[in-house]
ZAMARGU-4260 file (C-alpha; in steps of 0.2 Angstrom, whole numbers, plus 5000, padded with zeros to 4 digits):
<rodrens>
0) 4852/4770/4682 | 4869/4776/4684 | 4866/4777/4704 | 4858/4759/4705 | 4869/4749/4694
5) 4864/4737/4680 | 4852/4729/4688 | 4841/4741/4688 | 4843/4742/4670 | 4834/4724/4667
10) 4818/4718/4661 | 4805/4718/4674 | 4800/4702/4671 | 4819/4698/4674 | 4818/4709/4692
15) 4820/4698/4708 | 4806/4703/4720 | 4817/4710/4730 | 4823/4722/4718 | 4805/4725/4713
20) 4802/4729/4731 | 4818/4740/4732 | 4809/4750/4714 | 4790/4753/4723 | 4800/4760/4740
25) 4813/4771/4730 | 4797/4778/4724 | 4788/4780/4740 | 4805/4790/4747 | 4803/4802/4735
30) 4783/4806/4736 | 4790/4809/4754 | 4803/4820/4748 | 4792/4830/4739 | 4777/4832/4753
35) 4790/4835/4768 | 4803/4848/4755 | 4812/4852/4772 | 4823/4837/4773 | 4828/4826/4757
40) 4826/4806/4762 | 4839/4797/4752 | 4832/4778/4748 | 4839/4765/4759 | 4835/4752/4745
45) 4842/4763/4730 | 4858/4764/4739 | 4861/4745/4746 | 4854/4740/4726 | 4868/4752/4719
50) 4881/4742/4728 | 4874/4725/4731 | 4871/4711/4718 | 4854/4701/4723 | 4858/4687/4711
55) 4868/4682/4725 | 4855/4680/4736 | 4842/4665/4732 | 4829/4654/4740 | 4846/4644/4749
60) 4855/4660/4756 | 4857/4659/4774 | 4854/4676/4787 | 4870/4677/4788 | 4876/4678/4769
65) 4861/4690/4766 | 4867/4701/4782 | 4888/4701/4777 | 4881/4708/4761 | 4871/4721/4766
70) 4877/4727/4783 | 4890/4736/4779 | 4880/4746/4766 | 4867/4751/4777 | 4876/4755/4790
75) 4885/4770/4780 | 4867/4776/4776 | 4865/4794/4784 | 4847/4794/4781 | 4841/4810/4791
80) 4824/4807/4803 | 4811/4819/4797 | 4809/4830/4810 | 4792/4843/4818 | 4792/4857/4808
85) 4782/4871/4810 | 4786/4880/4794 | 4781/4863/4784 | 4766/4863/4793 | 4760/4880/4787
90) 4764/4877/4770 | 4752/4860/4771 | 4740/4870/4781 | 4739/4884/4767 | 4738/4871/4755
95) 4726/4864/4763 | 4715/4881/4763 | 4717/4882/4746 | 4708/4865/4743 | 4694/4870/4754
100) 4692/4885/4743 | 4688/4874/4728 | 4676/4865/4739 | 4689/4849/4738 | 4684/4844/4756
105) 4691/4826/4757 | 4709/4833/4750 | 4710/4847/4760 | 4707/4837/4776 | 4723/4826/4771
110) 4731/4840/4770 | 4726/4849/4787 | 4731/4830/4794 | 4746/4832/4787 | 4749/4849/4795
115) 4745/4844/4813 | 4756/4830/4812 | 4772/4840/4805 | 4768/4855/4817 | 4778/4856/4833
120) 4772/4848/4850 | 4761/4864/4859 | 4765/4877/4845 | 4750/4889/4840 | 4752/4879/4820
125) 4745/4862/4830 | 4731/4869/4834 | 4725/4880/4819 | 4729/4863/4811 | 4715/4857/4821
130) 4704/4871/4819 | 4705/4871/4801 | 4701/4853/4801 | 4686/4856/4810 | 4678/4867/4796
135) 4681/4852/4784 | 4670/4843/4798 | 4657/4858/4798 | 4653/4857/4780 | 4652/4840/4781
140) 4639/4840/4792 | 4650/4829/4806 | 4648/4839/4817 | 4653/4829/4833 | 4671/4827/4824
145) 4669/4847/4821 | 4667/4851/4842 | 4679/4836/4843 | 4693/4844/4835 | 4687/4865/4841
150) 4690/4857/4857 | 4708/4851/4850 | 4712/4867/4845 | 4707/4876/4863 | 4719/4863/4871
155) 4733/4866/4861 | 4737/4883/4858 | 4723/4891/4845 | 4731/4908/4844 | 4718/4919/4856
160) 4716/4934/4844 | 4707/4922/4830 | 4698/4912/4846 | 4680/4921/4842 | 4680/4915/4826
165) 4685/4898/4834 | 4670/4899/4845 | 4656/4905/4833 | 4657/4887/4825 | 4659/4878/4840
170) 4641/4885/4845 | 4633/4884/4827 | 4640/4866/4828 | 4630/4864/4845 | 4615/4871/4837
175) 4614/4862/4823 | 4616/4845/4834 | 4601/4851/4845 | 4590/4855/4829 | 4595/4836/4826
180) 4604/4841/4811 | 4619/4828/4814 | 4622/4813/4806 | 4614/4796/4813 | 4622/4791/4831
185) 4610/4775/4833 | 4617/4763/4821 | 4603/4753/4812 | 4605/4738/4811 | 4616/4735/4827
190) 4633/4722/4823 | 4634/4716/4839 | 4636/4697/4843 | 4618/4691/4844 | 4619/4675/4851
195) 4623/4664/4865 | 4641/4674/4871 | 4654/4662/4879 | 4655/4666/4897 | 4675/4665/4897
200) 4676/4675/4880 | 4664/4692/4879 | 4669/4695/4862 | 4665/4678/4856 | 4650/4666/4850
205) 4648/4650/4863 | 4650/4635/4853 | 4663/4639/4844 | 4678/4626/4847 | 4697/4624/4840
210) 4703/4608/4830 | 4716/4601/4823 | 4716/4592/4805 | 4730/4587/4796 | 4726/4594/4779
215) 4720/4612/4787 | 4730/4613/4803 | 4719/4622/4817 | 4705/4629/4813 | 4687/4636/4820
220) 4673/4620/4824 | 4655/4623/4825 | 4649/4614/4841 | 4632/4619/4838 | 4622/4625/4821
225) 4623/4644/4816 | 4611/4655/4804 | 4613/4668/4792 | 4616/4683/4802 | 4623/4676/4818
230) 4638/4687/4822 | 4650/4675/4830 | 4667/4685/4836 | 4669/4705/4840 | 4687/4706/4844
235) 4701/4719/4845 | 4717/4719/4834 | 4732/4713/4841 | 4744/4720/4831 | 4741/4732/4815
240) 4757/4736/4802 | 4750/4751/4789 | 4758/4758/4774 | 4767/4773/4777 | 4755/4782/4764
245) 4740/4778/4780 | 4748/4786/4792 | 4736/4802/4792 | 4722/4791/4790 | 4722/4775/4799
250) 4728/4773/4820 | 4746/4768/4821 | 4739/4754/4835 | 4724/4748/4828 | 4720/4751/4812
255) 4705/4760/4813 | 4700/4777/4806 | 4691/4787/4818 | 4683/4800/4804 | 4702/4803/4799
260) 4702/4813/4815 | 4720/4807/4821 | 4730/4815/4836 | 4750/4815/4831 | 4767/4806/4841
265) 4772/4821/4850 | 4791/4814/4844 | 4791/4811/4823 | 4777/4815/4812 | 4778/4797/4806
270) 4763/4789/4817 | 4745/4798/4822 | 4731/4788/4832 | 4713/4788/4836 | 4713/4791/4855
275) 4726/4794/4869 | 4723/4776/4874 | 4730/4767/4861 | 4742/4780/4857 | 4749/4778/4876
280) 4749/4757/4872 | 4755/4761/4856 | 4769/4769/4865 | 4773/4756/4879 | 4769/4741/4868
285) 4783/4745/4854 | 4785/4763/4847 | 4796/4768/4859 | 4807/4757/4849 | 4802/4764/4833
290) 4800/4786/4837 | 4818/4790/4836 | 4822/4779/4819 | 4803/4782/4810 | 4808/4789/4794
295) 4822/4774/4791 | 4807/4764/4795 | 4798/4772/4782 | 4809/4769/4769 | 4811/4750/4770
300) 4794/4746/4776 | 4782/4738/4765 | 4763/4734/4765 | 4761/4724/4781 | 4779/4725/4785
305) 4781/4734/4802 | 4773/4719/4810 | 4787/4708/4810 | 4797/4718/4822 | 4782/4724/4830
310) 4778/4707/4836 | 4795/4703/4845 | 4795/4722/4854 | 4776/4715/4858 | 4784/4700/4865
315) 4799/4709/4873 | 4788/4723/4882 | 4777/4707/4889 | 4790/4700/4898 | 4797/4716/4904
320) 4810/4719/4891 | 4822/4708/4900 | 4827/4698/4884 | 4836/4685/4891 | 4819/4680/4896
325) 4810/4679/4883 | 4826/4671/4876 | 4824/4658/4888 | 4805/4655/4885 | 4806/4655/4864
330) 4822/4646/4861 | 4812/4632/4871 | 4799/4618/4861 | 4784/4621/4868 | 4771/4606/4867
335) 4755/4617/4870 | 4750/4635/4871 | 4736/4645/4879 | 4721/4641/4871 | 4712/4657/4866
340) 4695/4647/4867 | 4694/4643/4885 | 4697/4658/4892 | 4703/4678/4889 | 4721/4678/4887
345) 4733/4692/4896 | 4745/4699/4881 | 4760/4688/4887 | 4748/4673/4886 | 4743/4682/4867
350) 4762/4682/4862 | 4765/4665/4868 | 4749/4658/4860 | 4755/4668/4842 | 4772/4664/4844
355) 4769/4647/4844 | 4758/4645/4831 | 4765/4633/4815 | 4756/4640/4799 | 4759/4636/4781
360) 4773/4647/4775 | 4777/4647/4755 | 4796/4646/4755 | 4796/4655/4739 | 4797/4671/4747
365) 4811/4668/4760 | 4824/4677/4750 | 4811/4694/4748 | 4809/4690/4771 | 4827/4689/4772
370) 4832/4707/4765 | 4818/4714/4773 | 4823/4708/4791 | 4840/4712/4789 | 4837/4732/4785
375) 4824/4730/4801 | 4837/4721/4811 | 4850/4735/4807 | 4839/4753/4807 | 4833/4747/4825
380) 4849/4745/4831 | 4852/4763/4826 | 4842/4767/4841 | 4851/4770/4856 | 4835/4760/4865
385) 4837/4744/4857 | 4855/4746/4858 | 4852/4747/4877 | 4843/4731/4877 | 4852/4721/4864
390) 4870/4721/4870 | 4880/4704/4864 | 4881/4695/4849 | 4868/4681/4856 | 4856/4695/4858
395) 4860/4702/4840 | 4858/4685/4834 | 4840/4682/4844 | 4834/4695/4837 | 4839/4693/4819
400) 4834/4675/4819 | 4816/4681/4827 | 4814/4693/4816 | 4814/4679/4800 | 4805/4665/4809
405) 4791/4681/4814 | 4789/4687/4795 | 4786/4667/4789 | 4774/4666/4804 | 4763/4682/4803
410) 4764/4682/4784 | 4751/4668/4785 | 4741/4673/4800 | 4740/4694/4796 | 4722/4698/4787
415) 4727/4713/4776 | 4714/4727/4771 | 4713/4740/4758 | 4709/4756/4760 | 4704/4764/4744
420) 4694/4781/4750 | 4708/4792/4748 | 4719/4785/4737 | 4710/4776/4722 | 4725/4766/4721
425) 4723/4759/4738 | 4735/4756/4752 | 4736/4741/4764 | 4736/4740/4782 | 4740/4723/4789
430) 4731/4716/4804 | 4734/4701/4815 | 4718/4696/4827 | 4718/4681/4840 | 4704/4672/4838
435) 4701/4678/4820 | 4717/4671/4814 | 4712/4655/4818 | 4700/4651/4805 | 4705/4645/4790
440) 4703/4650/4771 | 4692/4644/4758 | 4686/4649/4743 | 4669/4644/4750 | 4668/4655/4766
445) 4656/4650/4777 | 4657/4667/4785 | 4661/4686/4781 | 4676/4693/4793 | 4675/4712/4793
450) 4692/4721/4800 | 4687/4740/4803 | 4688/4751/4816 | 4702/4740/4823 | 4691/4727/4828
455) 4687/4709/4819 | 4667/4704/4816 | 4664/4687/4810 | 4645/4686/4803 | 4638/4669/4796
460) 4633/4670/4778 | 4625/4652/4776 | 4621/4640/4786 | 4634/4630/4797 | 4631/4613/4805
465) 4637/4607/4821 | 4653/4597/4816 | 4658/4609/4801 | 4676/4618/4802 | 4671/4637/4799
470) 4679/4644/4783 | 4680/4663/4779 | 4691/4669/4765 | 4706/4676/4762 | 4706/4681/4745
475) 4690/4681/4733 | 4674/4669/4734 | 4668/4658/4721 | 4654/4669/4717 | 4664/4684/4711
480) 4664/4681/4693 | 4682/4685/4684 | 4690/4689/4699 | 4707/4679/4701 | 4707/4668/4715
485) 4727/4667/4715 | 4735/4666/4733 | 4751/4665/4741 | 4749/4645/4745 | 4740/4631/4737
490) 4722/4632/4742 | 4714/4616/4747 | 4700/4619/4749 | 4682/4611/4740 | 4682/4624/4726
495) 4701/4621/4721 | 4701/4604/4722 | 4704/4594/4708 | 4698/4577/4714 | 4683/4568/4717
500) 4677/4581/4729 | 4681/4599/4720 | 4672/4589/4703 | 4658/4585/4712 | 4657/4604/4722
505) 4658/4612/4703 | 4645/4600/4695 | 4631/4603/4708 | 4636/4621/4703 | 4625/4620/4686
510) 4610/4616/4694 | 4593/4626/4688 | 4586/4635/4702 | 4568/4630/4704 | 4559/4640/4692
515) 4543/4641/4704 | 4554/4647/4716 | 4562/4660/4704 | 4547/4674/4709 | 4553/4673/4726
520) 4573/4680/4718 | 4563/4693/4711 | 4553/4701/4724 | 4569/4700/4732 | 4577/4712/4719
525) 4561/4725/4722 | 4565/4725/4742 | 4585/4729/4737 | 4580/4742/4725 | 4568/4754/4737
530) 4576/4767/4746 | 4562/4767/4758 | 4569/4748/4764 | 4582/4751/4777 | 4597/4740/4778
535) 4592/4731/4791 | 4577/4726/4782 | 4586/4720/4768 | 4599/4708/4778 | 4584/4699/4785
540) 4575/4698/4770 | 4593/4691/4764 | 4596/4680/4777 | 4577/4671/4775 | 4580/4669/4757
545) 4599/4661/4760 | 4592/4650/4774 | 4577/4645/4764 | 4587/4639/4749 | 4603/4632/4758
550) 4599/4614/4754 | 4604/4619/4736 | 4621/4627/4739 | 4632/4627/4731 | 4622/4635/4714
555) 4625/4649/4706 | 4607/4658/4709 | 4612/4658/4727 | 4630/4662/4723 | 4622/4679/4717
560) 4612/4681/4733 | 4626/4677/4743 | 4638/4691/4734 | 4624/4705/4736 | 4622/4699/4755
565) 4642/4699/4758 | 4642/4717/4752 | 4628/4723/4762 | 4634/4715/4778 | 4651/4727/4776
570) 4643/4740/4771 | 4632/4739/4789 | 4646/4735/4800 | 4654/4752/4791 | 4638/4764/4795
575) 4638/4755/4813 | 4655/4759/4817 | 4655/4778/4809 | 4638/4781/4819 | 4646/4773/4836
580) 4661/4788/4833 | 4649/4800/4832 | 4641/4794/4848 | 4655/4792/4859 | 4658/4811/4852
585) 4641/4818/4856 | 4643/4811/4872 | 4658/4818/4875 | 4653/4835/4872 | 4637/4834/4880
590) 4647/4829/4898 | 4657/4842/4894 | 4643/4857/4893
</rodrens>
């Protein structure tokens, strides 16, 4: 308190968000002070709130009254970047042995993930991390993401005197994979798009258009009717921002998990990722910018954050990083934009198309955005990169002033996911797809979007007609019961409308289900409830019923149907994409034998 000033002596309910913000990440810089004990990471936020009054800065304060009054500040931060440690990396690692001791499998491979991302680049510690990690795996019975990771260790410096050992498992792993012991590599049921594909767009449905209305802005049009079950978009992420508590758990680039079996930057131990491809684009599309100042980053990132700046070295890295032109494109109106649904877009053609977008932004949070740019703006031009790149005022102020109109644009279009299987708190990455981000919210989704994996699935819940806007949801659907449906914007859609339209929606809502019909509910419950149905049996069996009883949606019988049908459909598109890595793992080591 004596540090931070008065204002950290006030009520909460009297804290600004900002200063809220500033609490949660002086928090998060000391769970990183106590996990990495080798350097001490002082708060950005504790310090600039110790010296700076946010009362002065509201909803009317300009970029430049926020940056007079925290530059300074920053800048005298000497905020140390955590660096490769091989003796940090043995302590994880013992810690580690001593989970997997006490048959605490899941915590001692956080902590063996931790080890191979603090241990040094070709160092003997990086690969007895990986070696460790691959017991986890064995005991588990993965054991594609065992050999995976024995083969890790061979490549990267396993000491040669414990190497029998090292080779024992490799072949018991084999073994057990030829007595088809592994875990299924065929997913059941497939979650690939499953109808007409768009001969322009592989990863998308045909018959999917993009409109314009005034109460919605652009949005998703059927052009033809779709199904229960039709799975209308399988795209890639474009950009992915995690919490820095992910970073061991969830690829830097696109968000997926891979098993938790992550390969580390070779420069900071602040990013890991799921394959040398996307760490390579990781590398050339923006972490080049962000290796040398990662641990500032840490401290002043939040949630979703690290898309904001992300997005403009994404932009930059497209047109060559010469930024004089991409000032000369994005200072410019532009009337249209590549449409995403006519034809597969080149990632300049991406940025132009994102860049362009004109969302719904809730002014409310401008002053929160506003901090948060300014400690971007200034850590990234700690790094001698950027500083090579942005070298006159006009520049500086390009990039400030992007930075702003990037977080009011890509906090509306980013779809955030949280992961809970670690931490039971949960932590958030942040993802921002092309196509998926197109498609409005409603309280009423038409369809279920699915990020994981680093890719975007988009399966029809209930029927759509040809003419309908497609809605998925952003938030919570009506048919979770006590759930609050708060959101960051005014939702306007059918089920929070208080006219004509939302009091019809809610009376039709109290309609008896048709009692002769009710027998067909229960026979329903009998087919979820045996184990000897497999999923895929059960999502058809769903997606008869839904389609069957549309004509009386929305009612709250089918609002129950719908929720169990929801949950299924992620809990299939999980197991698909957790059998495909074992796949693309058991063929890997089969080529390689």
């Amino acid at each position: 308190a004596n540090l931070a000033g008065k204002a950290w002596q006030r009520k909460r309910s009297q804290r600004s968000p900002v200063e809220l913000h500033v609490i949660a990440n002086f928090k998060k810089s000391q769970h990183f002070s106590s996990k990495m004990e080798q350097i001490e990471i002082k708060s950005l936020y504790l310090t600039v709130l110790g010296n700076l009054d946010t009362s002065q800065i509201g909803r009317n304060s300009s970029l430049w009254d926020v940056l007079t009054l925290v530059t300074e500040t920053v800048q005298e931060l000497n905020i140390s970047e955590i660096q490769k440690s091989n003796e940090s990396a043995a302590k994880h690692r013992i810690a580690g042995n001593q989970l997997y001791q006490e048959r605490k499998y899941a915590e001692a491979l956080a902590y063996y993930t931790e080890s191979i991302r603090l241990a040094e680049p070709e160092s003997d510690q990086l690969g007895m991390g990986y070696a460790n990690r691959s017991v986890i795996y064995y005991e588990q019975g993965e054991f594609e993401l065992a050999l995976y990771n024995i083969d890790l260790a061979k490549r990267n410096n396993y000491p040669e005197q414990l190497m029998p050992k090292l080779l024992a498992r490799e072949l018991n792993c084999q073994q057990q994979i030829a007595a088809g012991r592994s875990k299924p590599t065929v997913p059941h049921p497939r979650m690939n798009i499953n109808v007409d594909i768009n001969p322009e767009i592989p990863f998308l449905a045909s018959g999917i258009g993009m409109n314009y209305e005034a109460k919605f802005g652009r949005g998703l049009i059927a052009q033809k009717d779709f199904n229960p079950g039709d799975i209308l978009l399988d795209e890639k992420v474009v950009l992915c921002g995690l919490e820095c508590d992910l970073i061991y758990q969830n690829c830097s680039q696109c968000s997926g998990e891979f098993g938790y079996s992550l390969i580390p930057c070779a420069g900071c131990p602040l990013a890991m990722f799921c394959s040398k491809e996307c760490q390579e684009m990781n590398w050339k599309l923006y972490h080049r910018f962000e290796c040398g100042v990662a641990s500032k980053l840490c401290c002043i990132s939040f949630t979703w954050g690290m898309i904001i700046p992300r997005f403009f070295f994404y932009g930059l890295t497209q047109f060559g990083d010469d930024l004089q032109a991409m000032m000369d494109y994005c200072v410019q109106e532009h009337a249209t934009a590549p449409n995403p649904l006519e034809r597969t877009l080149n990632q300049l053609e991406v940025f132009k198309f994102i860049h362009n977008a004109k969302p719904h932004f809730n002014r409310k949070f401008d002053s929160y955005l506003k901090v948060i740019v300014v400690f971007y703006y200034v850590v990234f031009l700690m790094n001698p990169l950027v500083r090579s790149i942005i070298r006159t005022e006009s520049h500086e102020r390009f990039f400030l002033r992007s930075l702003l109109a990037y977080s009011r644009l890509l906090g509306s279009l980013l779809a955030s996911t949280v992961f809970f299987k670690v931490y039971p708190q949960g932590y958030t990455a942040g993802t921002v797809s092309l196509i998926g981000s197109i498609c409005n919210h409603s309280c009423d989704p038409a369809v279920n979007t699915v990020i994981h994996s680093g890719r975007v699935k988009m399966v029809v819940l209930r029927p759509i007609r040809k003419g309908e806007q497609i809605f998925t949801t952003y938030g919570t659907s009506w048919w979770e019961p006590g759930e609050d449906r708060s959101l960051d914007y005014k939702c306007r859609c059918v089920v929070c409308d208080r006219g004509p339209a939302g009091r019809k929606w809610h009376s039709l809502m109290m309609r008896p289900f048709p009692l002769k019909e009710l027998k067909n509910v229960q026979r329903m419950r009998y087919v979820l409830d045996s184990e000897e149905t497999n999923n895929a049996a059960k999502l058809n069996a769903l997606q008869q019923l839904i389609k069957r009883y549309a004509h009386l949606h929305p009612q709250k019988n089918l609002g129950d149907i719908l929720r169990v049908y929801d949950s299924l459909l992620n809990d299939a598109i999980f197991a698909e994409n957790e059998a495909l890595v074992r796949a693309k793992l058991h063929a890997a080591c089969a080529a390689s034998i």
